[in-house]
C-alpha positions as CSV (number, residue, x, y, z in Angstrom):
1,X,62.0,-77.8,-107.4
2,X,62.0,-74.3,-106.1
3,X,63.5,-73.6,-102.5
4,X,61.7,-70.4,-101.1
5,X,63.1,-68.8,-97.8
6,X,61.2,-66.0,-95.8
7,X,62.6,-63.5,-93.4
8,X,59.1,-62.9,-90.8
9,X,61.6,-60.3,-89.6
10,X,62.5,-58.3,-92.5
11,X,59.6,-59.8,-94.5
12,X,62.2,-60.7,-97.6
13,X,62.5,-63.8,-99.9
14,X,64.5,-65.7,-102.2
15,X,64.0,-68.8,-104.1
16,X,66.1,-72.0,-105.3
17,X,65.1,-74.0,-108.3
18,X,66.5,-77.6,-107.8
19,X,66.4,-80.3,-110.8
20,X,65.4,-83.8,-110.0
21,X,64.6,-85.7,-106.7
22,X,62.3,-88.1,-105.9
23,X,59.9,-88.9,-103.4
24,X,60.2,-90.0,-99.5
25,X,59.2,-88.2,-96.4
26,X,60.3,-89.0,-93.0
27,X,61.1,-92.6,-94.6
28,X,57.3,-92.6,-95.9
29,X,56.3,-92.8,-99.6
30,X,53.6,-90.2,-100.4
31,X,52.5,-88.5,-103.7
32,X,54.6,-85.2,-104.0
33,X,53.3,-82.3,-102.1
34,X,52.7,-79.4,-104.4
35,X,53.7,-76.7,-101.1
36,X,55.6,-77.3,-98.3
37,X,55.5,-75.3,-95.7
38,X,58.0,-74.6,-92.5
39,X,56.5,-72.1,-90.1
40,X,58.6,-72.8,-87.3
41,X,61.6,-70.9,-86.6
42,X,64.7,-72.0,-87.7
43,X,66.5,-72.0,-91.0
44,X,68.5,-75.0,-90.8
45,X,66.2,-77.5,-91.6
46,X,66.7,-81.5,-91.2
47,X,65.4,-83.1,-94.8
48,X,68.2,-86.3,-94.6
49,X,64.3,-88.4,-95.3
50,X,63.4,-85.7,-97.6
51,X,62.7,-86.8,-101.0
52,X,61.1,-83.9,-104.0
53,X,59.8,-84.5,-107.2
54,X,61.1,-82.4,-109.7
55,X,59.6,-78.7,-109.0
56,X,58.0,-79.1,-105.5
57,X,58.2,-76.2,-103.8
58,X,59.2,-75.8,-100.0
59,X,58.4,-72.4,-98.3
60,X,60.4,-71.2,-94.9
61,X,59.3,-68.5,-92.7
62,X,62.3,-68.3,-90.0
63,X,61.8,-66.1,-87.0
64,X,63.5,-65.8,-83.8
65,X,65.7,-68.4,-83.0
66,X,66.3,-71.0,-80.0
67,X,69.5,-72.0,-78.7
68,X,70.2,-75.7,-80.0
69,X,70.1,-77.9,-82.3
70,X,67.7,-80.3,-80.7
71,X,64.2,-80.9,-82.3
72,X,61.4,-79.0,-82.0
73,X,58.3,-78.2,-83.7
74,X,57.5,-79.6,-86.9
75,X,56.0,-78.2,-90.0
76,X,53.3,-79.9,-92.4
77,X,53.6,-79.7,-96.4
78,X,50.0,-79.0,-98.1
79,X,49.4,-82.7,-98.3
80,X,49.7,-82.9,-94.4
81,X,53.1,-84.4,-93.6
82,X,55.0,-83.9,-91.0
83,X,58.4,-82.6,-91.5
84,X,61.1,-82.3,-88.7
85,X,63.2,-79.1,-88.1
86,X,66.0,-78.2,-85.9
87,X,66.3,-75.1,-84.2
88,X,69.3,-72.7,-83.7
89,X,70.2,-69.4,-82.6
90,X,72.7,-67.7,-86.0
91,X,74.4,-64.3,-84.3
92,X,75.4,-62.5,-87.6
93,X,78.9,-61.4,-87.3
94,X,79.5,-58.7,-90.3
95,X,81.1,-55.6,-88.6
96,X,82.2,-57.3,-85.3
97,X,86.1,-57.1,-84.7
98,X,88.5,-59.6,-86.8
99,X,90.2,-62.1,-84.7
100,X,92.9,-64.4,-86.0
101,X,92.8,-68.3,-85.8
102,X,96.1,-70.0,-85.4
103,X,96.2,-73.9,-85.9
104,X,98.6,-75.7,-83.3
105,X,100.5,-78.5,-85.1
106,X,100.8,-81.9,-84.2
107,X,103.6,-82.7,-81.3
108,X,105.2,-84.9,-83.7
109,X,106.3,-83.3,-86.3
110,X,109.9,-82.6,-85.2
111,X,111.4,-86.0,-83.7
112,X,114.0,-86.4,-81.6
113,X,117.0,-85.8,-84.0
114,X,115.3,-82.3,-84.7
115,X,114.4,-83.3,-88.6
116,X,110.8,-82.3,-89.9
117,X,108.5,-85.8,-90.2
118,X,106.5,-85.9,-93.5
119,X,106.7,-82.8,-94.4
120,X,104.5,-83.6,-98.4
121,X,101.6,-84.7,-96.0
122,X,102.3,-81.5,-93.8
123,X,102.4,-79.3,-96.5
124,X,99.0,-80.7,-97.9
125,X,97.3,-79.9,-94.4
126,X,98.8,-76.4,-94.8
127,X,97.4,-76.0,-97.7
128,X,93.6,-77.2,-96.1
129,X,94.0,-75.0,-93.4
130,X,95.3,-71.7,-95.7
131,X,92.2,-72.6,-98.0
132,X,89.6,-72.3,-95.5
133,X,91.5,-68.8,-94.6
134,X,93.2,-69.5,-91.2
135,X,95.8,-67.1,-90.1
136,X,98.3,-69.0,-89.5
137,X,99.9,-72.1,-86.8
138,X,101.2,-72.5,-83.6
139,X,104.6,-74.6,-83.1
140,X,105.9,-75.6,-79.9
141,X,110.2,-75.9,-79.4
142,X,111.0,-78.0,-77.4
143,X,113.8,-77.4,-75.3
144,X,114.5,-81.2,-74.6
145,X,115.1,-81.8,-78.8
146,X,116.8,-78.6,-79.4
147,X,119.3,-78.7,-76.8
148,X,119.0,-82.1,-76.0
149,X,122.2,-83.6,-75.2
150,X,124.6,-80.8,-73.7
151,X,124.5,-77.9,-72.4
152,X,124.4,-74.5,-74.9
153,X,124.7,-76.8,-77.8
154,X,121.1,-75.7,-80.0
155,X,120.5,-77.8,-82.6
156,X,117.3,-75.9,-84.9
157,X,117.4,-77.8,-88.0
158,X,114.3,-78.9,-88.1
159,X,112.3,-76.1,-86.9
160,X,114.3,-74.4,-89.8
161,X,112.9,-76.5,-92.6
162,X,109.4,-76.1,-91.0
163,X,109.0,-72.7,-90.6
164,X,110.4,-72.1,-94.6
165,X,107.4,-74.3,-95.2
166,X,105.0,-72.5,-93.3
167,X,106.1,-69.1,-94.8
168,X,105.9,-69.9,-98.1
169,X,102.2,-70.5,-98.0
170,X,101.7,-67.1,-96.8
171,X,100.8,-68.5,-93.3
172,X,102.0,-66.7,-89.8
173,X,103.9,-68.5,-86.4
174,X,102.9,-68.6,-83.1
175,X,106.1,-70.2,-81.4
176,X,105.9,-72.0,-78.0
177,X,108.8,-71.8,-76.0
178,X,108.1,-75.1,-74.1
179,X,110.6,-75.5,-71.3
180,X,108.5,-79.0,-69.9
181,X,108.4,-82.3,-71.2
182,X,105.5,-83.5,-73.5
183,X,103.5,-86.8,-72.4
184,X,101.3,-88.2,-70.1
185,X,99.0,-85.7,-70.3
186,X,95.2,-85.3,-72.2
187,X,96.4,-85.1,-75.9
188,X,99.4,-86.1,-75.6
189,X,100.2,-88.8,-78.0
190,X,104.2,-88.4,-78.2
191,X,106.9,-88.5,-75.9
192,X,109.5,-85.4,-75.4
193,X,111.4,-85.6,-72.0
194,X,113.4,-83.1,-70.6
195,X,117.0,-82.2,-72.2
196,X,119.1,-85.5,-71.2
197,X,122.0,-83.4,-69.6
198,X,118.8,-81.8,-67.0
199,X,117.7,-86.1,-66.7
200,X,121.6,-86.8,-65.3
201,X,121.3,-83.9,-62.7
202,X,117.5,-85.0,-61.3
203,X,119.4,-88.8,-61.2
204,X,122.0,-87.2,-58.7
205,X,120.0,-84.2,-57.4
206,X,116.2,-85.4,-57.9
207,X,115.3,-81.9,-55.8
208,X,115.5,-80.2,-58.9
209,X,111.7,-81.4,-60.2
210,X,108.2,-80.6,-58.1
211,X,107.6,-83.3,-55.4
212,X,104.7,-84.1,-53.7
213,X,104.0,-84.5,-50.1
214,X,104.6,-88.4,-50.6
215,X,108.0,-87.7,-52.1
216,X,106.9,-88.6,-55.8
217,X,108.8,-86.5,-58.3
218,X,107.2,-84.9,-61.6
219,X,110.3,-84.7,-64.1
220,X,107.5,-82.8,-66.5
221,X,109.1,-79.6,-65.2
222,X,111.9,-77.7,-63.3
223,X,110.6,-76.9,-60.0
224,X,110.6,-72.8,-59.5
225,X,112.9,-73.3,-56.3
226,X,116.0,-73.2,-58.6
227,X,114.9,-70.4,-60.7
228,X,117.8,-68.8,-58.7
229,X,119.9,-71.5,-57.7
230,X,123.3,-72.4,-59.5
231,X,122.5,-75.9,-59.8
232,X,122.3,-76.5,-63.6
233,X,126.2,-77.2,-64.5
234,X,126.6,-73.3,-63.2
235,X,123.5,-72.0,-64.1
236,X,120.5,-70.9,-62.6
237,X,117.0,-72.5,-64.3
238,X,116.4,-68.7,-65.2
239,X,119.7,-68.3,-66.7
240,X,119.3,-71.6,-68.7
241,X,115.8,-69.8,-69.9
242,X,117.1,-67.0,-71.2
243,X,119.6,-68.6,-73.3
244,X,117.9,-70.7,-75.1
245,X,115.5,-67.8,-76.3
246,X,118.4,-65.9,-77.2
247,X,119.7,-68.3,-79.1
248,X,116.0,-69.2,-81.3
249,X,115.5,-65.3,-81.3
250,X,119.4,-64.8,-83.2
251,X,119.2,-68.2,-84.9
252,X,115.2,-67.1,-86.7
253,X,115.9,-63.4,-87.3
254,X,114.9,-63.4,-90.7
255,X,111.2,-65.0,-89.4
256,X,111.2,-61.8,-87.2
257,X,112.3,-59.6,-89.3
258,X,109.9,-59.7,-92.4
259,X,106.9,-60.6,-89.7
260,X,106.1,-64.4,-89.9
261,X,106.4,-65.0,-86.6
262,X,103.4,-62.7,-84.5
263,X,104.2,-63.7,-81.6
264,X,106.2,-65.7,-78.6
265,X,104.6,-68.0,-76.4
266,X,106.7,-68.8,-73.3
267,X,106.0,-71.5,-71.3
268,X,106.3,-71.3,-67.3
269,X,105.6,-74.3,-66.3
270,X,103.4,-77.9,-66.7
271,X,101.9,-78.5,-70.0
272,X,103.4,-75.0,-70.4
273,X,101.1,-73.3,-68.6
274,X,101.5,-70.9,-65.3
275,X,100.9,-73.5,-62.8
276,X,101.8,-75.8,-60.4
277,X,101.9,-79.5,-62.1
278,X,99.4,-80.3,-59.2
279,X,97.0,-82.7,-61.2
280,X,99.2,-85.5,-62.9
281,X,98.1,-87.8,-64.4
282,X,101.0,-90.3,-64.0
283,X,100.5,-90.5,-60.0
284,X,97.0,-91.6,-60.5
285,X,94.8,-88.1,-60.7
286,X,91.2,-88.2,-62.1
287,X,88.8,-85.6,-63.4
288,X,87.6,-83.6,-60.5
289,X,90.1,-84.6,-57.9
290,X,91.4,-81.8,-56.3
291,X,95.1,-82.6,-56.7
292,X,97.6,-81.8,-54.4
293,X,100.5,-79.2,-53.1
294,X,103.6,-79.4,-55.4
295,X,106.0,-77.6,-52.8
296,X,107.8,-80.6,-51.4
297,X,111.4,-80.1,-53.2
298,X,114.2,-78.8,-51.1
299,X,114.5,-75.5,-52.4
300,X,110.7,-74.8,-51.9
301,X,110.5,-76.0,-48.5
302,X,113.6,-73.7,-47.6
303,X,112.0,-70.8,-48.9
304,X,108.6,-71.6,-47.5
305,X,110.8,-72.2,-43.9
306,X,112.2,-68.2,-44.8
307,X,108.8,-66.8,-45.3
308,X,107.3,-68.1,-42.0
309,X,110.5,-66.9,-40.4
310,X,109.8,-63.7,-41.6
311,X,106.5,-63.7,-40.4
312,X,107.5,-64.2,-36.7
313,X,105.6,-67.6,-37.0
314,X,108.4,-70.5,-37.8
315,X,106.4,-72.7,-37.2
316,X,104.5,-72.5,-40.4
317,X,107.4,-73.0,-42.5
318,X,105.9,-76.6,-43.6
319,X,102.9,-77.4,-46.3
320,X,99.3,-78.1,-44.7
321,X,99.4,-82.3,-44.1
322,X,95.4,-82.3,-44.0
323,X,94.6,-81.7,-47.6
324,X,93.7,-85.6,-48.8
325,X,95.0,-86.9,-51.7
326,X,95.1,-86.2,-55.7
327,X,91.3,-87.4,-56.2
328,X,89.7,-85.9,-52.6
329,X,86.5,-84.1,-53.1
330,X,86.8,-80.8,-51.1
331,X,84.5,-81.8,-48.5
332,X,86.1,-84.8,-47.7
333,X,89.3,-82.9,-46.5
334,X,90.1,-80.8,-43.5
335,X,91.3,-78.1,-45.1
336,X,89.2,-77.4,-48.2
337,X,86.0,-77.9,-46.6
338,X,83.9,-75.2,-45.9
339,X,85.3,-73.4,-42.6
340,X,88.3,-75.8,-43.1
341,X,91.8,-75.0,-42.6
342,X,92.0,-73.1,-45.8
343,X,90.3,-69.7,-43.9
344,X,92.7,-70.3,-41.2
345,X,95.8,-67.3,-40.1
346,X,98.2,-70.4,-41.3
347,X,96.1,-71.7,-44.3
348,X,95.8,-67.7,-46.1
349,X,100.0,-67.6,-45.0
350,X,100.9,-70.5,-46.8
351,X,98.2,-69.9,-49.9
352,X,99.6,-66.4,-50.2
353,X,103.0,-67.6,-50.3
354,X,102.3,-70.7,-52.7
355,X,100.8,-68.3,-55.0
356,X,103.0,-65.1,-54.9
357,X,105.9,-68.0,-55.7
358,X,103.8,-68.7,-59.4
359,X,103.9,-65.0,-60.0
360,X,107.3,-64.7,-59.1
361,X,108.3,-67.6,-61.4
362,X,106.1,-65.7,-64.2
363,X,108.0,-62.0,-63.3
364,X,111.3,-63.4,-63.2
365,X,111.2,-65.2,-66.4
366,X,109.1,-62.6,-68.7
367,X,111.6,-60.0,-67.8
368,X,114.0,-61.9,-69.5
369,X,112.0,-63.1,-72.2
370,X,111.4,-59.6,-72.9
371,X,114.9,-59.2,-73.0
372,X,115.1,-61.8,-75.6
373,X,112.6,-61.0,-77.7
374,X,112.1,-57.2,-77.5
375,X,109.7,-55.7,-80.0
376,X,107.7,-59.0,-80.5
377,X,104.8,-59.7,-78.4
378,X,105.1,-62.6,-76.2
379,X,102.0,-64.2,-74.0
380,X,101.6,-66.5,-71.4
381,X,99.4,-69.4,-70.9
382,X,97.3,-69.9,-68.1
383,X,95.5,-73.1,-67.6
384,X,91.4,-72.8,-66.8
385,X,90.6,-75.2,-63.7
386,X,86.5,-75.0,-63.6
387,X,86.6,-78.1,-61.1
388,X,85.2,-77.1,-57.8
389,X,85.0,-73.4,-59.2
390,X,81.2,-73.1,-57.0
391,X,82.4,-74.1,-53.9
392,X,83.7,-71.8,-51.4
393,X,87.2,-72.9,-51.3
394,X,88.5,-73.6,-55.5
395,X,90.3,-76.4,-53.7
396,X,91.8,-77.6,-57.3
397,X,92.4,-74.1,-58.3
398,X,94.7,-73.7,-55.0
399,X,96.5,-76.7,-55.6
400,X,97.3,-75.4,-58.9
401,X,98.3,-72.0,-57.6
402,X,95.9,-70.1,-58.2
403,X,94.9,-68.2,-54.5
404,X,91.1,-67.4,-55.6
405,X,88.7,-68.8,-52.7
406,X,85.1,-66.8,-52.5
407,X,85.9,-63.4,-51.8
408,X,89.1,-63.1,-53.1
409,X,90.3,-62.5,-56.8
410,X,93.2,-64.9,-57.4
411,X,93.5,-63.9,-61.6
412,X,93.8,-59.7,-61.2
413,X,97.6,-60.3,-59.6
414,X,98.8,-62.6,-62.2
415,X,97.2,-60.1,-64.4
416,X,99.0,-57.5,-63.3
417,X,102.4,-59.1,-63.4
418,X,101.8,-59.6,-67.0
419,X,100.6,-55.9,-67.3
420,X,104.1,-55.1,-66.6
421,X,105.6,-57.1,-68.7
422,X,103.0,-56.2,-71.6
423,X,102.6,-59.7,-72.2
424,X,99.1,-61.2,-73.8
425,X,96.9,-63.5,-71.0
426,X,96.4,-67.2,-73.7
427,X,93.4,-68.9,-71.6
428,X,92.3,-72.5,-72.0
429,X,88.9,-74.1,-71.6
430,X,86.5,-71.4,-73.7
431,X,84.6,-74.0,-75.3
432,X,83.1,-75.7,-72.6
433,X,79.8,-75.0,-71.4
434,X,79.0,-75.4,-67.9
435,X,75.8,-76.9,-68.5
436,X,77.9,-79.8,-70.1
437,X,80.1,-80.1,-67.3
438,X,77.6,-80.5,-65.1
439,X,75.4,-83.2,-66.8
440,X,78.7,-85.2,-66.7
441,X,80.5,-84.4,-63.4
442,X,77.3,-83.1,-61.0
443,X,80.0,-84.0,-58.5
444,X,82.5,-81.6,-59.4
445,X,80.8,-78.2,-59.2
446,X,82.5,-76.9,-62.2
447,X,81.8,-73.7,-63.8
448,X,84.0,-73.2,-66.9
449,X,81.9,-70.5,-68.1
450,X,81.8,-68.4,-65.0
451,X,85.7,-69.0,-64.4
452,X,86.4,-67.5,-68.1
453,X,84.5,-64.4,-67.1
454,X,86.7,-63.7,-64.2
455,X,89.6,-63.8,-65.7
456,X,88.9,-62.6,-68.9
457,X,86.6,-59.9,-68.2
458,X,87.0,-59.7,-64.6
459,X,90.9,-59.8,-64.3
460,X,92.7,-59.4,-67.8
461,X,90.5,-56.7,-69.4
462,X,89.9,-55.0,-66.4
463,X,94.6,-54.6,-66.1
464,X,93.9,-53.6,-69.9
465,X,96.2,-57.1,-71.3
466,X,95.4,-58.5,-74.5
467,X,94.1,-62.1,-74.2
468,X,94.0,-64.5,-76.4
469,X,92.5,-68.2,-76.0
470,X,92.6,-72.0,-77.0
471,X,90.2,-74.9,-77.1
472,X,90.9,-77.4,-74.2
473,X,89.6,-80.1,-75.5
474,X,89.2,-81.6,-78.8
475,X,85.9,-79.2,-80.4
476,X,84.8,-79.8,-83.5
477,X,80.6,-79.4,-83.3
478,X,78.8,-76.0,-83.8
479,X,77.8,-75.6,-79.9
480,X,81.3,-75.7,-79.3
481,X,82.1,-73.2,-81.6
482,X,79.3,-71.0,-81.0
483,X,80.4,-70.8,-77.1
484,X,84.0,-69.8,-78.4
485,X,82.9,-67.0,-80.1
486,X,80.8,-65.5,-77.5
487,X,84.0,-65.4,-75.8
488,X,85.3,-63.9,-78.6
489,X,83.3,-61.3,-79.7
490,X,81.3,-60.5,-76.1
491,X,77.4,-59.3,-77.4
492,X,76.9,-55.4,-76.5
493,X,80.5,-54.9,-75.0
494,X,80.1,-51.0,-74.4
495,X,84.3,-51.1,-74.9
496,X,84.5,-53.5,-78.0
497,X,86.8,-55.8,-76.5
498,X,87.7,-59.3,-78.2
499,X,89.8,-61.8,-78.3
500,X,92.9,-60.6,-79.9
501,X,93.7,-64.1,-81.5
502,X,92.2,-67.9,-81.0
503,X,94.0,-71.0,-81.4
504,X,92.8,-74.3,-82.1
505,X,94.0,-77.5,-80.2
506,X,95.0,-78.7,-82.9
507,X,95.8,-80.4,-86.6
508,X,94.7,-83.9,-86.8
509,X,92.9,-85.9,-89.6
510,X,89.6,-85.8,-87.8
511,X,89.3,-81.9,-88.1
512,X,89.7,-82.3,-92.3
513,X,87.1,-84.8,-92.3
514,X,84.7,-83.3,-94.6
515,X,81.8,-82.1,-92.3
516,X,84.1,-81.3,-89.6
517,X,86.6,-78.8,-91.9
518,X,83.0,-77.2,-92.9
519,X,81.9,-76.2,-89.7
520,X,85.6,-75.4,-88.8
521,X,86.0,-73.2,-91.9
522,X,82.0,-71.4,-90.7
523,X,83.7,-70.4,-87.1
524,X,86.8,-69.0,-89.5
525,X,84.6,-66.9,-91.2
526,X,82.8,-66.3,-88.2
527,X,86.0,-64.9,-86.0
528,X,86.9,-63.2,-88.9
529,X,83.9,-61.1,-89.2
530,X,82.2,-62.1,-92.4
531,X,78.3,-61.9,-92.3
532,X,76.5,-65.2,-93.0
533,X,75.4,-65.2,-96.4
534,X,72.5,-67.3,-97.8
535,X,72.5,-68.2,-101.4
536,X,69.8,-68.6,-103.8
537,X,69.9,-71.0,-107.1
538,X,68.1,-70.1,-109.8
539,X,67.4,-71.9,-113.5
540,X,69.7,-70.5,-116.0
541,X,70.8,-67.6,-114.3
542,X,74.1,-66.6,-114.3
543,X,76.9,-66.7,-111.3
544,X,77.6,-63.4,-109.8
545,X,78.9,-62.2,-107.2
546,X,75.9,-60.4,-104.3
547,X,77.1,-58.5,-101.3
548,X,79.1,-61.1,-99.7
549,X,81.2,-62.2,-102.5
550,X,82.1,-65.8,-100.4
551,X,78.7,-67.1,-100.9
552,X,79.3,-67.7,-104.4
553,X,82.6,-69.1,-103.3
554,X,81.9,-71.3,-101.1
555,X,78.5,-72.6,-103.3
556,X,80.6,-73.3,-106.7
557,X,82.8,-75.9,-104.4
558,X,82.5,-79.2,-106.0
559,X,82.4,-81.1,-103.1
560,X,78.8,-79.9,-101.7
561,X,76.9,-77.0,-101.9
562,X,78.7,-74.3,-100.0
563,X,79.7,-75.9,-96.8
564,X,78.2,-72.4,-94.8
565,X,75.4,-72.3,-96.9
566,X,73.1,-71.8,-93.4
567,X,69.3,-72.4,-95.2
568,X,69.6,-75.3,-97.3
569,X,72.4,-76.8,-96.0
570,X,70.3,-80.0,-94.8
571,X,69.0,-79.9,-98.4
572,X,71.9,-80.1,-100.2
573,X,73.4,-83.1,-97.9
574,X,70.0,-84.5,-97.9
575,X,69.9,-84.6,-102.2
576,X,73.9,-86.1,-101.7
577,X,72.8,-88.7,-99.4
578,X,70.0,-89.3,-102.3
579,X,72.9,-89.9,-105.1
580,X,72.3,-87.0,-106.8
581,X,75.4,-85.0,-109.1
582,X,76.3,-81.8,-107.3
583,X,77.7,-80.8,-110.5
584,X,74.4,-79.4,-112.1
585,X,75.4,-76.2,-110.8
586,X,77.1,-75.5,-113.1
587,X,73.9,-76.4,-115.9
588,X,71.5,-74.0,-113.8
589,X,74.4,-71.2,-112.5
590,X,74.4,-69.7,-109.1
591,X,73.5,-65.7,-107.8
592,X,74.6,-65.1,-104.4
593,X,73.5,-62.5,-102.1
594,X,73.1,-61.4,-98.4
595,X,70.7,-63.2,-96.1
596,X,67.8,-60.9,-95.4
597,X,68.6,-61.6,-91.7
598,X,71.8,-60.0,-91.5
């Protein structure tokens, strides 16, 4: 059976002679077609009903491309079936700039005595992930294992045995300095708390944690009113900061030294991220309420009461009482609707002040992890809240701390503060697609997409940072992908900018599943800027190497055909589903080369 694939725009073909198939179409028995051809315009092509007899030849003539995968039109062999194909847009990558991909680990892996869990199974996903070429993996520390039960007492042990297994597969470490407590949020499936000695001061002092307006505290973090206060056994929360990084930066100098740890993630707040915990999910919030104010703790209210002092007005030294309740919709609120209270001389006080306190927070403890760390980059994560991002007030992005109403940039400050720090911008949420978001939440008015550009292009590359970014949500499909990349590599950027590293969230057995690790390992190659390669099998010729020397790689593996083998990937699943031995490639030999499209 011979394979022939067309380039209508470079007017180039190559052919693939394939032993021994038999005879269905679209679940149809039919006397084999002597020419079948695809005129349509895509060059993955859906044959999963496809049967051949032995030499039938198939003819494709791609041409320019759509943006899904959905069906579209359909092609006719000489004998006048139909044949089905899908359609998709392939951005060839070759020469575009390299970006690392990091892995985040499970949260499991170190438990609660600090000792590494399973680390034979973890060292066999290692090895997955450094076959497929990823960079390296993200680990978070958390600071309620390490220096669990008293105060200055590090225990690392674990972390130890870990990152010796990590290095010795040649694989790099991003560390997470995570200063919050892991559970009860989306992908969370362990619990960390906070330190215990921190849990015996909130039982006496609960003033120490965010608190909302109904007097609800959030233990998942230390609220930023004590960043200066001497309430921690002596120590200030930035104080108690400092010296834990001190002690990971001494404790892993080796790491630093010969360069397997890139970088130093260092986590400001919920989840880790610079923001206010104002969406929890343990006091009932749901997907796209707006949340609410997390300013409710002594020591915020005291310095909100200073700041409206200061302003002559002391009267608006209290939080707004008219902004509904975690799962409001804007509109239904007094001050997020439009013309609300939000717009008001009191509503742009307090939202200035509520914001300026997040960058603060972020200034105060950068400067000392860049005390702590100094000549290793560190970054900051910032969390991407698309919910209500098209109506005039960002009611969830206020909430979370973030002052950017129409009209008025909230990202280029917070960029700025990490400008002077020279500290990386790690954004969330570059996967999602607003089109997505609004087939499932009409409701919310969420604009992921347009939110990414603001900060990103808008904010971060405009104060000259480099930014990095993560998935927020499990991804594992091509669209998903594809949208990360864009992110990624920006089409016609007249300043080449990129990502300067991406990070998957995160190692778990559904990403090795077979046809999820092959289109994981595609967006590898993909942010690593190796052209798409198509390869061509050919009777009794020999295996050698074209102008992309992966192609014959990734063919000669013996679980499929080449898992990014973009033409006849659909065939070859379609002759597995059929029963038939992938191992006659080695009988007939293989000769890789460049698709004609690149």
């Amino acid at each position: 059976m011979a394979i022939t694939t067309v380039s209508s725009m470079l007017k180039c073909a190559t052919t693939m002679v394939l032993p021994y198939a038999n005879i269905t179409l679209l679940r149809h028995p039919f006397s084999p077609p002597s020419v079948v051809q695809f005129t349509s315009r895509s060059r993955h092509l859906n044959l999963n009903f496809v049967g051949f007899s032995s030499r039938t030849r198939i003819s494709a003539a791609p041409s320019d491309f759509a943006e899904s995968y959905g069906f579209s039109d359909s092609v006719c062999t000489s004998d006048n079936h139909q044949v089905d194909e899908i359609v998709s847009e392939e951005r060839d990558f070759t020469g575009t700039p390299h970006v690392p991909v990091y892995v985040m680990l499970p949260l499991g892996i170190i438990n609660m005595e600090c000792e590494l869990v399973d680390p034979e199974d973890l060292l066999d996903q290692l090895r997955t992930l450094k076959s497929i070429n990823v960079d390296g993996v993200m680990v978070d520390t958390w600071w309620g294992i390490v220096e669990a039960d008293n105060p200055q007492q590090y225990n690392w042990k674990g972390y130890k045995q870990l990152f010796s297994l990590v290095r010795e597969l040649d694989l790099k470490l991003q560390v997470v300095m995570s200063f919050h407590e892991c559970g009860g949020n989306v992908g969370d499936d362990v619990y960390i708390p906070l330190p215990k000695w921190i849990k015996e001061i909130g039982q006496g002092n609960p003033d120490i944690y965010f608190t909302d307006r109904d007097g609800r505290r959030n233990p998942e973090s230390l609220t930023w009113g004590i960043d200066k206060e001497r309430v921690l056994r002596g120590r200030t929360a930035v104080e108690v900061y400092f010296e834990y990084m001190r002690s990971f930066r001494v404790e892993f100098d080796e790491f630093f030294q010969d360069g397997s740890i890139t970088e130093i993630e260092i986590g400001l707040g919920a989840c880790g991220e610079l923001r206010y915990p104002s969406y929890p999910a343990k006091h009932g919030w749901e997907y796209p309420g707006i949340g609410e104010f997390q300013c409710y703790d002594k020591y915020l209210r005291k310095c909100l009461e200073k700041a409206a002092e200061a302003r002559g007005h002391s009267f608006w030294g209290r939080p707004p009482d008219n902004t509904g309740s975690y799962n409001s919709q804007p509109q239904d609120t007094k001050f997020f609707c439009d013309g609300g209270d939000y717009d008001s001389a009191y509503g742009r006080f307090f939202l200035n002040w509520y914001s300026q306190f997040l960058i603060d927070h972020g200034d105060r403890v950068l400067a000392m992890a860049n005390l702590a760390f100094e000549g290793t980059p560190i970054s900051v994560k910032l969390s991407g809240i698309h919910w209500w991002y098209k109506t005039a007030s960002h009611a969830a992005e206020l909430t979370a701390g973030f002052y950017n109403r129409a009209n008025r940039d909230g990202y280029a400050p917070i960029a700025s503060m990490l400008k002077k720090h020279e500290t990386a911008l790690n954004f969330t949420c570059v996967e999602l697609r607003t089109l997505d978001q609004q087939e499932g939440f009409p409701e919310a008015m969420a604009d992921p997409e347009g939110l990414v550009w603001q900060v990103v292009l808008n904010a971060a590359w405009d104060a000259d940072i480099p930014v990095a970014s993560e998935n927020a949500l499990p991804c594992y499909d091509r669209q998903g992908y594809k949208k990360i990349l864009e992110h990624a590599k920006p089409r016609n950027d007249p300043d080449d900018r990129h990502l300067s590293a991406f990070t998957y969230l995160r190692l778990n057995q559904a990403l090795l599943e077979q046809h999820n690790l092959r289109e994981f390992q595609l967006f590898v190659k993909r942010m690593h800027a190796k052209g798409q390669c198509m390869t061509y099998i050919l009777d009794g010729g020999p295996c050698t190497n074209g102008a992309d020397a992966n192609c014959c790689d990734f063919l000669t593996q013996t679980t499929a055909w080449g898992p990014h083998v973009e033409s006849i990937w659909c065939v070859c699943q379609a002759l597995q589903l059929a029963g038939l031995p992938v191992t006659y490639l080695n009988d007939c030999g293989v000769v890789s080369g460049s698709d004609p499209y690149c």
